[in-house]
C-alpha positions in Angstrom: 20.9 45.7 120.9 18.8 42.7 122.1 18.1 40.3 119.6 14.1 39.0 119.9 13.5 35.4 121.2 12.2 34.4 118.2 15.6 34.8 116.6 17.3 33.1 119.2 15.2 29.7 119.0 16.9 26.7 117.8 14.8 24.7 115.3 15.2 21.1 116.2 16.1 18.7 113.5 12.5 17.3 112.6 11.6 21.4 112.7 13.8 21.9 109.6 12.9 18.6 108.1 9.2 19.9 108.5 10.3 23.3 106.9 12.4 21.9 103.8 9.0 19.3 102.9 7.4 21.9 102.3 9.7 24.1 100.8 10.6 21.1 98.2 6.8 21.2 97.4 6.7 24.7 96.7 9.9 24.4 94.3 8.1 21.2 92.3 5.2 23.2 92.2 6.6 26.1 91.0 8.7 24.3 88.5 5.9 22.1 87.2 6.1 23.8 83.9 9.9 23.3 83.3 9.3 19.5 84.3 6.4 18.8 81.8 8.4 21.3 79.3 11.1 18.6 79.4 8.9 15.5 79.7 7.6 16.9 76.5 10.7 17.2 74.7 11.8 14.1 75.6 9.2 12.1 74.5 7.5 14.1 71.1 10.2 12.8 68.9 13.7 11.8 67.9 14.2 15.9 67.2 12.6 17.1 70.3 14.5 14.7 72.0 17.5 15.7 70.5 16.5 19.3 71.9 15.8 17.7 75.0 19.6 16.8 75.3 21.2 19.6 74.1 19.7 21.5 76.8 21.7 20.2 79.0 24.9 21.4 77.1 24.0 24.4 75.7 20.9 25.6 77.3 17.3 27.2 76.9 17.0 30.8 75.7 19.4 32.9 78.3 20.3 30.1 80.6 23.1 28.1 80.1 23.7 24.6 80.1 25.5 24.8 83.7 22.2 26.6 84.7 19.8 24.1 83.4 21.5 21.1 85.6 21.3 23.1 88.7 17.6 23.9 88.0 17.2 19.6 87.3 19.3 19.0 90.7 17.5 21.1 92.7 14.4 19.6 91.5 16.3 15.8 91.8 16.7 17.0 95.8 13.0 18.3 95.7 11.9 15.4 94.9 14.0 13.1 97.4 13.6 15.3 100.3 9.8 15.5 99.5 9.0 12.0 98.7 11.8 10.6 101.7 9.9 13.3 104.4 5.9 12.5 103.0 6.9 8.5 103.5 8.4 9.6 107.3 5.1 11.4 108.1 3.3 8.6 107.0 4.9 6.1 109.2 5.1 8.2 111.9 1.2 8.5 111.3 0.5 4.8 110.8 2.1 3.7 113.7 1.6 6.5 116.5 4.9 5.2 118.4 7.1 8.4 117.6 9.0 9.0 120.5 11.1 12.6 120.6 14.5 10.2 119.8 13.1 8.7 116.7 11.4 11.9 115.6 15.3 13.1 115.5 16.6 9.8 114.0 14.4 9.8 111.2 14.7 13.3 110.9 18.5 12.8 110.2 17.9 9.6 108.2 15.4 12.3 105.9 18.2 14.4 105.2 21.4 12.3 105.0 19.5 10.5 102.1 17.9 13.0 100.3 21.2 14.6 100.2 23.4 10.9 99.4 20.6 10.5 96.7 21.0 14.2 95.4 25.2 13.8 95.4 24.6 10.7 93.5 22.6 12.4 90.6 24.9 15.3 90.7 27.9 12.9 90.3 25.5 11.6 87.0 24.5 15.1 85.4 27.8 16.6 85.7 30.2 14.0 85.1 
């Protein structure tokens, strides 16, 4: 069986960066009412916030505590990737110099840090 060429093609670096950006949009977006929900529980009041909290221990309705951090560190790398790609984009676009090299250095840098900043608040929520 002969595979199509699309399915063949390999993405270069800055292609998957370029994918993920807006996939990490897509996820805030989507999640936009789990982030206020939580920005409103932790700032109502001293009981809310206590609610806040103990979501991350023993959940919200059917989803565990365990589930709740994953959701909050997949948002934490949405947010990194996102903000780390939109600044890339901009300074690629500010200074119209982007050669194909530093397209796939800056590329890498995207992703290395988004992923050293999302390790880092994993090492936070579940320690």
């Amino acid at each position: 069986m002969r595979l199509p060429d699309a399915l063949k093609y390999r993405l270069p670096v800055a292609g998957w960066v370029s994918i993920l950006h807006r996939a990490s949009g897509l996820l805030m977006f989507l999640l936009l009412p789990f982030i206020l929900w939580l920005f409103d529980k932790s700032l109502t009041s001293e009981i809310s916030y206590g609610e806040f909290t103990s979501a991350f221990s023993a959940g919200v309705w059917i989803f565990p505590g365990w589930f709740v951090k994953l959701v909050v560190l997949a948002l934490a790398w949405a947010y990194f990737h996102h903000f780390i790609a939109g600044l890339r984009h901009i300074w690629m676009d500010v200074f119209h110099t982007v050669s194909k090299q530093q397209g796939r250095s800056s590329a890498i840098f995207t992703l290395v840090l988004s992923l050293v900043l999302t390790v880092a608040v994993a090492v936070k929520l579940f320690s």
